[in-house]
C-alpha positions as CSV (number, residue, x, y, z in Angstrom):
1,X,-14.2,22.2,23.7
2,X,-15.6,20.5,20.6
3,X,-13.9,20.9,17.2
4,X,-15.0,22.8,14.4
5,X,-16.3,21.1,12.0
6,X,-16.1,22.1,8.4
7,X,-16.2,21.0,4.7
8,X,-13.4,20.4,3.0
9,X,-13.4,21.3,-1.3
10,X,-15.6,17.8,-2.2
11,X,-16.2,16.7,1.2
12,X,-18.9,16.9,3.6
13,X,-18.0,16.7,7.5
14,X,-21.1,15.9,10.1
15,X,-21.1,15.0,13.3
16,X,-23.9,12.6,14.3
17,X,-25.0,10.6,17.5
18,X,-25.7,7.0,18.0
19,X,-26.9,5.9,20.9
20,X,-25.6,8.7,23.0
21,X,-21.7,8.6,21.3
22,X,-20.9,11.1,19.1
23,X,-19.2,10.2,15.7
24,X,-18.0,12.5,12.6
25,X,-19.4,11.1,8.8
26,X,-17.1,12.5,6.4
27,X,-18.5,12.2,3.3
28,X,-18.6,13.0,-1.1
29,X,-20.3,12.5,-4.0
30,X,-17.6,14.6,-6.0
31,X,-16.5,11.6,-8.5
32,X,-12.7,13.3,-8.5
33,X,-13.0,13.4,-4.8
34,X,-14.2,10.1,-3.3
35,X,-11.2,7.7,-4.7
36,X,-8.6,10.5,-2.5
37,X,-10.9,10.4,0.8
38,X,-11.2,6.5,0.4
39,X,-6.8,6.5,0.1
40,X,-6.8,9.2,3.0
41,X,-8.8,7.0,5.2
42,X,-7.2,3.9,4.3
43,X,-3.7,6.1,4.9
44,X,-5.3,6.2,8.3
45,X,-6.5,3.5,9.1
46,X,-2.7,2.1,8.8
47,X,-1.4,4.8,11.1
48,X,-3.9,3.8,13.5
49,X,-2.1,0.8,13.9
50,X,1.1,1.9,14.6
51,X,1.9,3.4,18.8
52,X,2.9,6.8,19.4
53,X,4.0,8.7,22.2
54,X,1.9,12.1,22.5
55,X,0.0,11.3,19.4
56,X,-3.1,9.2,18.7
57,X,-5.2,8.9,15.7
58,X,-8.5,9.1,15.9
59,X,-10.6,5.3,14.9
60,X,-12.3,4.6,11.5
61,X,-15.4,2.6,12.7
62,X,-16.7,2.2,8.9
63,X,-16.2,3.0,4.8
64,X,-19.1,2.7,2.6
65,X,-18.0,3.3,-1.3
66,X,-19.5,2.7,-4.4
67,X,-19.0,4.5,-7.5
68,X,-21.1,7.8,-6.6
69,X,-20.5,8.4,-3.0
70,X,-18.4,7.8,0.0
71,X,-19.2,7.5,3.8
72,X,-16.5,7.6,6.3
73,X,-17.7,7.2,10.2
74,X,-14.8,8.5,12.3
75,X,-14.2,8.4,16.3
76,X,-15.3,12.2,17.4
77,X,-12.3,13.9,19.5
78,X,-12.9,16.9,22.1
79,X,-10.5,19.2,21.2
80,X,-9.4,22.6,20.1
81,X,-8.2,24.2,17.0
82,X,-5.1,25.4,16.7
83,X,-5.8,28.8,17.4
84,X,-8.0,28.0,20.2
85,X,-4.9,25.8,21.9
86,X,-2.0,28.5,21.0
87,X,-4.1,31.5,22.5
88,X,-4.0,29.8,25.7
89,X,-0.7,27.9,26.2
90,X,2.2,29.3,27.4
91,X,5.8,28.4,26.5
92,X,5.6,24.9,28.7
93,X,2.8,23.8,26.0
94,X,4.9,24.6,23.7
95,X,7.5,22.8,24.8
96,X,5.0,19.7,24.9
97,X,3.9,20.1,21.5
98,X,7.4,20.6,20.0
99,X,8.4,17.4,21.7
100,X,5.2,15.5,20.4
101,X,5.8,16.3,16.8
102,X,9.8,15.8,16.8
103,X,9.6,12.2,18.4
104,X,6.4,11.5,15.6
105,X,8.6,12.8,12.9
106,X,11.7,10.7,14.6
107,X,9.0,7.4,14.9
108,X,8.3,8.2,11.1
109,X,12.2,7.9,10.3
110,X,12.8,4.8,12.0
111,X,10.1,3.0,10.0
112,X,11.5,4.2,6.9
113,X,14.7,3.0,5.0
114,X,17.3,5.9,3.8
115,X,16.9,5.2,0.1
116,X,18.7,6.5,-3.0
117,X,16.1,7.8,-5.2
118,X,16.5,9.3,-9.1
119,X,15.3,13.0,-9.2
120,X,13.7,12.8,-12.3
121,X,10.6,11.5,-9.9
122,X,11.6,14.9,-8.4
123,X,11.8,16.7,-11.4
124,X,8.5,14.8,-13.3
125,X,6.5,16.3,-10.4
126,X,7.7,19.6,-10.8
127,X,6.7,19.6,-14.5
128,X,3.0,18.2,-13.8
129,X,2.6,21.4,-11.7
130,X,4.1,23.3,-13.9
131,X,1.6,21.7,-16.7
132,X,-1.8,22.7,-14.0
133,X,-0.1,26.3,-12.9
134,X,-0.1,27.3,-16.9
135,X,-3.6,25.3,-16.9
136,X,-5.0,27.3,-13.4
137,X,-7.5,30.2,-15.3
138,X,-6.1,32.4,-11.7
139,X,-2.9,31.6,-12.4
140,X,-1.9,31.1,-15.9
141,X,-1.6,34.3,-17.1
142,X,0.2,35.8,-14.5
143,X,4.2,36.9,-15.8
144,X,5.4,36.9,-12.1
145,X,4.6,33.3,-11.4
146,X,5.8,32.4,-14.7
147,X,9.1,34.3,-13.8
148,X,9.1,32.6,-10.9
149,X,8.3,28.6,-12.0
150,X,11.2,29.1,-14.3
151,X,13.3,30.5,-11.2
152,X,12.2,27.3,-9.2
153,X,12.6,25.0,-12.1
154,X,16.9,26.1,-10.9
155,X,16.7,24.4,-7.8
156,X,15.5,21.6,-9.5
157,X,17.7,20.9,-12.2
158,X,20.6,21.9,-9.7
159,X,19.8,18.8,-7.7
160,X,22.3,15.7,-7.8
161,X,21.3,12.7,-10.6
162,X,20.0,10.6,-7.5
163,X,19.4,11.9,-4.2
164,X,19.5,9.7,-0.4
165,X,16.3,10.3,1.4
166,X,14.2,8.1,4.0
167,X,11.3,6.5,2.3
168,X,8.4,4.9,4.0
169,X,6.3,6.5,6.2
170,X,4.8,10.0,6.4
171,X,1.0,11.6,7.3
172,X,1.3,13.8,4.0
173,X,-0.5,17.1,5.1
174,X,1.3,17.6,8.9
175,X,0.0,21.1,9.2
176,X,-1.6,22.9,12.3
177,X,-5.3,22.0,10.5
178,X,-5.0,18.7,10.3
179,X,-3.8,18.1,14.0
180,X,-6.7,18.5,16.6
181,X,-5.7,19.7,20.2
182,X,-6.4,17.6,22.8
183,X,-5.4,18.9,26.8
184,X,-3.1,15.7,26.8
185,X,-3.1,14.7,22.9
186,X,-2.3,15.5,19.7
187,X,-4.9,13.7,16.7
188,X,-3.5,13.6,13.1
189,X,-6.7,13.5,10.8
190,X,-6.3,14.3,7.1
191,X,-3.8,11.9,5.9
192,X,-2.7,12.1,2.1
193,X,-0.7,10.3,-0.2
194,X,2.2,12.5,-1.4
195,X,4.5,11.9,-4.2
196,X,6.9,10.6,-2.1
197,X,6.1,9.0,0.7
198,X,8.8,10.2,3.0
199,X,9.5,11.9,6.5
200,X,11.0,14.9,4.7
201,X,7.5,15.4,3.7
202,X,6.0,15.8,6.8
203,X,9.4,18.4,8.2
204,X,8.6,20.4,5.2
205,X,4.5,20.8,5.6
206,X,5.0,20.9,9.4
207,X,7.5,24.2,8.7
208,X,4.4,25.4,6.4
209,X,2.8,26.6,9.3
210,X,5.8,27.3,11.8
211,X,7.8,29.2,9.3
212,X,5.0,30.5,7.0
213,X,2.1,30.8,9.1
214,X,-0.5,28.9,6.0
215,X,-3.4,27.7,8.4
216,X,-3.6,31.1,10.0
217,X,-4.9,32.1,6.0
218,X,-7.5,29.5,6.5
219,X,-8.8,30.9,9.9
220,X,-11.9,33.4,9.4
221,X,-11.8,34.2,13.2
222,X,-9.7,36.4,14.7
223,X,-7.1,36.4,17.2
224,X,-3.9,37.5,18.9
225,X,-1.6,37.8,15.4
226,X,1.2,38.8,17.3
227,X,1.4,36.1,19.9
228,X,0.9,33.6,17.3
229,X,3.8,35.0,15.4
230,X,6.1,35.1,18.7
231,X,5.2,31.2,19.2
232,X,5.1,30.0,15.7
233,X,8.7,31.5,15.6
234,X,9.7,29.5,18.7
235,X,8.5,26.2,17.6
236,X,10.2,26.5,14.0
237,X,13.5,27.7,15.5
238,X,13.6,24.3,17.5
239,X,12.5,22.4,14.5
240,X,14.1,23.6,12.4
241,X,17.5,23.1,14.8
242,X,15.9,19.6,15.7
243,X,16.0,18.1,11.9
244,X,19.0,19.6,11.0
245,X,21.0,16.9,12.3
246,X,19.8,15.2,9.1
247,X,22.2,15.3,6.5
248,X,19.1,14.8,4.0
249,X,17.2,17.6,6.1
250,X,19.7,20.1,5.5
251,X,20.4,19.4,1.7
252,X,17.1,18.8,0.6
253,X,14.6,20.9,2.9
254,X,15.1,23.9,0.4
255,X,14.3,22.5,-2.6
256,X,10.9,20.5,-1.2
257,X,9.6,23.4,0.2
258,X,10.2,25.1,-3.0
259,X,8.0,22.1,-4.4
260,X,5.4,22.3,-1.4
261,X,4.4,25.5,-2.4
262,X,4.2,25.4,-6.1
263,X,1.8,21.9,-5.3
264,X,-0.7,25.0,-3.5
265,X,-0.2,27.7,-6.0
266,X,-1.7,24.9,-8.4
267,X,-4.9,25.1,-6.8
268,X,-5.0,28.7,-5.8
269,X,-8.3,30.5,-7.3
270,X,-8.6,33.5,-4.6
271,X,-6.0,36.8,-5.4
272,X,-4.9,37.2,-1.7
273,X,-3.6,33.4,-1.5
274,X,-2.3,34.0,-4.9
275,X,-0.1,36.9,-3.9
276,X,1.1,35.7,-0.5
277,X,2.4,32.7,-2.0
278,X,3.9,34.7,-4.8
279,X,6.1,36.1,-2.2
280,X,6.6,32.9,-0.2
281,X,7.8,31.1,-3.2
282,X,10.0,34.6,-4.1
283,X,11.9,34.2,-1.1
284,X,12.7,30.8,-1.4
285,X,14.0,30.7,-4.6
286,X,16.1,33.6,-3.9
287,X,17.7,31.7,-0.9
C-alpha cells in the first residue's frame, strides 16, 4: 500500500518518477519554512547513518537551496499509515512495534551522555511559549489557558537548579505521523531539532500518541475508534513500564510533557485542537 502523501504547513510533498523509480520532492518557498526543512533533512540525513534494528530511514538522494526555495528528493517507501497498519494488526504486531521503538529509544540513549543541565534552558523555553501563547490571536485572549500557563509555569519553577538527563541523540517529532509502516519496517521521516536534543524527547512525543491519542486529530478518515483506543492503551502501558527504569524518565517525564504540549497550543488556530489540549494540559498540571 503506498503512503499518503500530504502537505505539511509551508511544505509541499510530491511524488515523482524517474526512470521507472518513484521518489518523494519535499519542497517550500515559505522564507520561515525552508531553513527548518533544510535542518530536518540534514537531522536525517545523520540518522541515516547510524544502524538500527527494526527501523530504517528512508535516503536523501538530493537538497537544492537558495534563498527562495528548497527541494528535497527523498527515497519513496511502500507503506501504510498508522491507521491503516493498527486496523489490521493484532496484538503480535503490537508486540513488534513496541519492541522496535523501545530498542530505537534504548539505541538513542546509548549514543548520548547522561549530562547535568541548568533549567533555566528549561525554564527560558517555557517563557518563549509563554511570550507566542499571549501572542496566538486563537489563543491569547482565552482566561483558561492563561489560568492554566500560570498553573504549568509550577512544575517549572518546582524543578531542581540543574537537572541529569541524557543529551545527544533524539528524532524530535517520534509520533505515529512521522513513522511510516512497513510489513517488516518501521521509517522515521520528519526529524526536528528540539530544544534539547535528548532521548527524553522522543519518550515524551512517542507517549503523545499512545497516551493522548494526537495523530488520531490529524486523521480526516474514519476508523475503528475503539480498537485504536484498546491498542494505543496497550502500547503506552508497556512504554510507559519500559522507560520507567530511568531515574530521569520518571522524574522528569511529567514536567516535559507539560512543555510538549504548551510547544502545540502555541500554534493552535482551530477551536476543537484548542479545547482538547485545554484539557490535556488540565490534567497534567493537576497530576
Amino acid at each position: 500500500m503506498e503512503i499518503e502523501v500530504k502537505g505539511h504547513s509551508g511544505c509541499s510533498i510530491d511524488i515523482v518518477t524517474e526512470n521507472s523509480e518513484l521518489y518523494i520532492i519535499k519542497g517550500s518557498e515559505n522564507k520561515d519554512y525552508i531553513n527548518r526543512l533544510y535542518q530536518q533533512t540534514e537531522k536525517q540525513k545523520q540518522a541515516e547513518k547510524q544502524e538500527y534494528r527494526h527501523i530504517r530511514i528512508p535516503h536523501i538522494y538530493a537538497i537544492k537551496k537558495d534563498n527562495h526555495s528548497i527541494k528535497v528528493k527523498m527515497e519513496y517507501i511502500y507503506s501504510k499509515n498508522f491507521i491503516a497498519y493498527f486496523e489490521t494488526s493484532g496484538f503480535e504486531k503490537m508486540e513488534y512495534f513496541i519492541t522496535s521503538i523501545t530498542t530505537f529509544i534504548e539505541e538513542e540513549i546509548a549514543r548520548s551522555k547522561l549530562s547535568t543541565i541548568d533549567t533555566t534552558i528549561v525554564q527560558k523555553k517555557f517563557e518563549d511559549i509563554y511570550k507566542k501563547i499571549k501572542e496566538n490571536k486563537f489563543t491569547g485572549k482565552d482566561i483558561e489557558i492563561d489560568s492554566l500557563m500560570k498553573q504549568s509555569k509550577v512544575s517549572f519553577n518546582l524543578l531542581p537548579t540543574q537537572i541529569e538527563i541524557p543529551i545527544g541523540s533524539c528524532h524530535g517529532d517520534l509520533t505515529f505521523s512521522n513513522i511510516l509502516f512497513n510489513d517488516t519496517n518501521y521509517y522515521l521521516i520528519d526529524f526536528l531539532d528540539s530544544f534539547i536534543e535528548s532521548p527524553l524527547i522522543d519518550m515524551v512525543k512517542i507517549r503523545q500518541d499512545t497516551c493522548y491519542l494526537w495523530s488520531t486529530l490529524m486523521y480526516a478518515g474514519t476508523y475503528d475508534k475503539l480498537r485504536m483506543m484498546i491498542l494505543a492503551e496497550k502500547i503506552d502501558t508497556n512504554l510507559n513500564e519500559i522507560f520507567s527504569r530511568y531515574k530521569w524518565y520518571r522524574d522528569y517525564y511529567h514536567t516535559f510533557q507539560i512543555m510538549n504540549f504548551l510547544r502545540i497550543m502555541q500554534y493552535a488556530h482551530e477551536q476543537p485542537i484548542i479545547n482538547y489540549l485545554k484539557k490535556v494540559i488540565s490534567n497534567l498540571v493537576k497530576i
